[in-house]
C-alpha positions in Angstrom: 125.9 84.9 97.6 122.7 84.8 100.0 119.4 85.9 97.8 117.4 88.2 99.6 113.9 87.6 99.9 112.2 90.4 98.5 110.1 93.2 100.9 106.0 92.2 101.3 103.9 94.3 103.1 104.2 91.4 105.8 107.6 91.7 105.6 107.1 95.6 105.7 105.0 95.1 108.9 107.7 92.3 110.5 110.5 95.5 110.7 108.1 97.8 111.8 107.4 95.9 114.7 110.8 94.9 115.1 112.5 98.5 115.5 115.5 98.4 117.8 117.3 102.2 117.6 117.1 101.4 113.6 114.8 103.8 111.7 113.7 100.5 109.0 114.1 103.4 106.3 114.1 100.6 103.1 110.8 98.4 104.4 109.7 102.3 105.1 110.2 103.2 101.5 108.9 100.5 100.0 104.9 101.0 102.0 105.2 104.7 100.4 106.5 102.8 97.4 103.3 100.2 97.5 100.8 102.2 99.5 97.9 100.8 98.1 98.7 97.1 98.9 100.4 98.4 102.6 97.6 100.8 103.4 94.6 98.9 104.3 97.1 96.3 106.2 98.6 99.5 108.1 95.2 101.0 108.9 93.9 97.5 110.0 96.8 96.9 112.6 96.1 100.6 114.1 92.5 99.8 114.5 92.8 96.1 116.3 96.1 98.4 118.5 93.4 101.3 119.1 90.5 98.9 120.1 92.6 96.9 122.4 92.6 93.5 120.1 96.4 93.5 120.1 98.5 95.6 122.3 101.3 93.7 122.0 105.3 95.8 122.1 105.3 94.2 118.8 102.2 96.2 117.6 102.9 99.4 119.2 106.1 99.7 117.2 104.7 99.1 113.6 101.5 101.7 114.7 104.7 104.3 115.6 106.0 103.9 111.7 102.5 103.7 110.5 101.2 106.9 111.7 104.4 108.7 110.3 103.4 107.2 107.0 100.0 107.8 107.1 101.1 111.3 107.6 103.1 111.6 104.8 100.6 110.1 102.4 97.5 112.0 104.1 95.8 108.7 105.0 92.2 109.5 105.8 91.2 106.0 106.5 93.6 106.2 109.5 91.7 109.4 111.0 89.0 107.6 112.8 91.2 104.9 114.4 94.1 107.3 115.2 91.6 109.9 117.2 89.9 106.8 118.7 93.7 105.1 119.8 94.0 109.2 121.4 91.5 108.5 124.2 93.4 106.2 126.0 96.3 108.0 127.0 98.2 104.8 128.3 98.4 103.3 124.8 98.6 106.3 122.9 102.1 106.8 125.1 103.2 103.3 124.1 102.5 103.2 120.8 103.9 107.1 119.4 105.7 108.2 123.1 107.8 111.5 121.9 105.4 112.1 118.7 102.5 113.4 120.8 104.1 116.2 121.3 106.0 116.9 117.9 104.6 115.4 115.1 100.8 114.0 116.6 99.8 117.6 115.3 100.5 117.5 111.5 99.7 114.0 111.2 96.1 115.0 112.4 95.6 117.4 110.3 97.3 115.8 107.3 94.9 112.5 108.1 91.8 114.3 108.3 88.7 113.0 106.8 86.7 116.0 106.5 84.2 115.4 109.9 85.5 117.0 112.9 83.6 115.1 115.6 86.2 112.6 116.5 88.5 115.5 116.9 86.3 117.6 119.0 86.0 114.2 121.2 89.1 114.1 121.4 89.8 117.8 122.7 86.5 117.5 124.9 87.7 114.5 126.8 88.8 114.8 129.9 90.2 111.8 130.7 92.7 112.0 128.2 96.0 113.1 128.2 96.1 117.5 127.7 99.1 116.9 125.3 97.0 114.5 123.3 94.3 117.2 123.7 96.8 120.5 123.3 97.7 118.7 120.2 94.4 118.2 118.6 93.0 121.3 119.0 96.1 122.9 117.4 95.5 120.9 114.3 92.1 121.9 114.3 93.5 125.6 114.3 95.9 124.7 111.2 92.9 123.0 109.5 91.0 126.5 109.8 94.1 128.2 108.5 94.2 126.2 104.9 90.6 126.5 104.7 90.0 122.8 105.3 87.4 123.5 107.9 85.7 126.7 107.8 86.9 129.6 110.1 83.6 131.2 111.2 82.5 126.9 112.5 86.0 127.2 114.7 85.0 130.6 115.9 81.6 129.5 117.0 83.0 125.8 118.3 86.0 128.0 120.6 83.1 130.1 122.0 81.2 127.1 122.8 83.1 124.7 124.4 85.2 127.7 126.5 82.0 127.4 128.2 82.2 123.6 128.9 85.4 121.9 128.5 87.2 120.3 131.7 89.4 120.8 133.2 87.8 124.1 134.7 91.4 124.9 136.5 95.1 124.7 134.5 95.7 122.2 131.7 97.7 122.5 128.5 94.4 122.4 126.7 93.5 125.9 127.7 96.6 126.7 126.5 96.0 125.2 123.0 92.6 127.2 123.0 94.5 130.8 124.2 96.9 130.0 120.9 93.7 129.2 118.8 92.3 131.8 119.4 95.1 134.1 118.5 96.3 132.6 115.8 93.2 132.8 113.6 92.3 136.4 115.0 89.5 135.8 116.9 89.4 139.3 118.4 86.2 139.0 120.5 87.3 136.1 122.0 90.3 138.0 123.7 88.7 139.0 126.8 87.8 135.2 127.5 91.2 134.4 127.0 92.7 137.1 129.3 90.3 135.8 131.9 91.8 131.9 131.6 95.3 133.8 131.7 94.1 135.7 135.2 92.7 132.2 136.7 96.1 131.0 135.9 94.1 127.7 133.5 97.0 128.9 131.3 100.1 127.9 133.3 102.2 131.5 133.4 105.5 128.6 133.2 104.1 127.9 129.6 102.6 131.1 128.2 102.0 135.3 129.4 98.8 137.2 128.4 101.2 139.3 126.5 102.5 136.2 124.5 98.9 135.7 123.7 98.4 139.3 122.8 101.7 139.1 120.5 100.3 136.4 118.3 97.3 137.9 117.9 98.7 140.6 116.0 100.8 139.0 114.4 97.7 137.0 112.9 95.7 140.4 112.4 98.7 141.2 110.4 99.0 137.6 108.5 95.8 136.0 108.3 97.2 133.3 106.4 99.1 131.9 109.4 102.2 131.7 107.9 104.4 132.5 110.8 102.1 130.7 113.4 102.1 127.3 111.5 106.3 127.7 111.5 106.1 128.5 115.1 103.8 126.5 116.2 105.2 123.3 114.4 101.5 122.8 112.6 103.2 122.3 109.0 103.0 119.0 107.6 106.3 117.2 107.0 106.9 115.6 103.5 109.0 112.6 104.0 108.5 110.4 107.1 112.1 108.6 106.7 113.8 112.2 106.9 111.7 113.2 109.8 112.1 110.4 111.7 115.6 110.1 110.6 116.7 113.4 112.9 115.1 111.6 116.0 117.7 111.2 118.7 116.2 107.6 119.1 117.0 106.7 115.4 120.7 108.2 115.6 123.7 106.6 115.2 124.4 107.7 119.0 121.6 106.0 120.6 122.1 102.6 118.4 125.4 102.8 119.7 124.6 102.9 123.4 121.8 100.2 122.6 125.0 98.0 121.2 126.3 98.8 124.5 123.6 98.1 126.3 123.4 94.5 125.2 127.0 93.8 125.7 126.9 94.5 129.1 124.0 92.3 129.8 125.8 89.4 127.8 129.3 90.0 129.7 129.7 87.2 132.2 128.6 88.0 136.2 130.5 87.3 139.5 130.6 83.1 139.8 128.1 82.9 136.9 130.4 80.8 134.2 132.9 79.3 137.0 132.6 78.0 140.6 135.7 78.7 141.4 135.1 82.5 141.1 132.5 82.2 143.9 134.3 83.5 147.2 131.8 81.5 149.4 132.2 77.9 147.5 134.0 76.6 150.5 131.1 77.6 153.2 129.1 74.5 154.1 124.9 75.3 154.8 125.5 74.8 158.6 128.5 76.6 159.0 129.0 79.6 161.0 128.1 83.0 158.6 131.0 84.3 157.4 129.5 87.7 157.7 130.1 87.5 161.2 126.4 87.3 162.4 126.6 84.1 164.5 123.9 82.4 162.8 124.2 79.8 160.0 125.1 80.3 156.8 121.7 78.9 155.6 119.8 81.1 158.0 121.3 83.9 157.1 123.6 85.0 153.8 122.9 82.1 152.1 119.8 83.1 150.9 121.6 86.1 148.9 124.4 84.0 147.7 122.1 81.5 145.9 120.8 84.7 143.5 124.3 84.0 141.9 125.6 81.0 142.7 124.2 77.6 143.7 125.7 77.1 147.3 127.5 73.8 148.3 126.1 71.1 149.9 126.5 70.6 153.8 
């Protein structure tokens, strides 16, 4: 009977990295298990990902399953690194893909460390991607909703940067500040919105003015948010494994078509394992084409036929 070598946090960090259509629920389990010996390795490996030390596939996988944890356990340390990993849209994309736009915004809020400048620079920077942005701003708006940051400092900081935040034309962070602003009630702050709804900076695909109109009083009706943070998808999720777990990626259907996958790729190719499967074995480097070209075989289909199969020798 083979011993198994029990988990590490280096082991942890090895299946992480190594996640192939397998959610690696027991090296998972055993970080929550352990989190004070696998947090500060977790937090160190997003920082060198975020500030472009190692951007390595490799890398990018363990920082997916680390920001799921650090969500679950309401990491703080990982706030700084995670919103400075957000400005580069490129490896934010390659590193958490899918969870930008589905679970980016309650690991935010559930990470927070209690300053909101690395969030407002995230929201504020135009270069980066708008879901990255829509996505911070609506944790922000959840943040105001529990009381974690005060409402009246949103109310002033929506006011503010209406005036100054680029895109000045249609992004899906105007869209994040239309639902901000309704959510938490921010009545005076409706005729600004219906103005970004006119310009069309709200994309009328996405959201109407009278969508905008029917959260706001809905939250005039529930100031604790309690319907907005369902329907927005702000709530934080308890268990990373089970959330993870109902990812299409991590099914039993997509590890089956990765099986697949790789099968094909190992099944042998045309004249690949034997020469006598090769049609054109016979064909000398001077002879005539066989494709019927009138040049030589060299000069002309040869070239193709060696991508499969060395050719004979004239």
């Amino acid at each position: 009977m083979t011993k198994q070598t029990p988990m590490t946090i280096g082991k942890a960090i090895g299946e992480f990295g190594a996640i192939d259509g397998t959610l690696p629920r027991a090296a998972m389990q055993w970080a929550l298990d352990h989190w004070a010996e696998a947090a500060p390795r977790l937090v160190e490996t997003l920082s060198y990902y975020a500030n472009g030390t190692d951007r390595s596939k490799t890398t990018s996988n363990v920082v997916f399953i680390a920001v799921h944890l650090f969500g679950e356990k309401a990491e703080s340390r990982a706030f700084v690194p995670l919103c400075h990993l957000l400005h580069d849209a490129e490896a934010t994309e390659a590193a958490i893909g899918d969870a930008i736009t589905s679970t980016l915004r309650p690991i935010l809020a559930r990470t927070f460390d209690g300053d909101m400048l690395p969030l407002r620079a995230v929201i504020e920077d135009a270069e980066a991607d708008q879901f990255i942005r829509y996505s911070a701003l609506m944790a922000m708006a959840y943040l105001a909703l529990i009381g974690r940051i005060a409402r009246d400092e949103l109310h002033v900081y929506l006011g503010d940067v209406r005036q100054t935040m680029r895109p000045r034309g249609e992004s899906y962070v105007w869209v994040a500040w239309t639902e901000c602003v309704a959510i938490l009630g921010f009545t005076d702050l409706a005729d600004d919105a219906k103005v970004l709804f006119q310009r069309e900076w709200v994309d009328p695909g996405v959201m109407h003015y009278r969508h905008f109109e029917s959260d706001l009083k809905r939250a005039l009706e529930d100031p604790t948010g309690t319907a907005a943070i369902a329907d927005k998808h702000l709530a934080p999720f308890t268990s990373a494994i089970d959330t993870l777990s109902r990812w299409y990626a991590f099914s039993p259907k997509r590890a089956a078509s990765i099986r697949k996958e790789r099968e094909a790729a190992r099944a042998p190719r045309p004249w690949s394992s034997a020469a006598d499967r090769n049609p054109l074995r016979h064909i000398g480097r001077n002879d005539p084409c066989p494709c019927g070209s009138g040049r030589k075989f060299k000069k002309c289909c040869l070239g193709k036929a060696d991508l499969v199969a060395p050719a004979r020798a004239a």
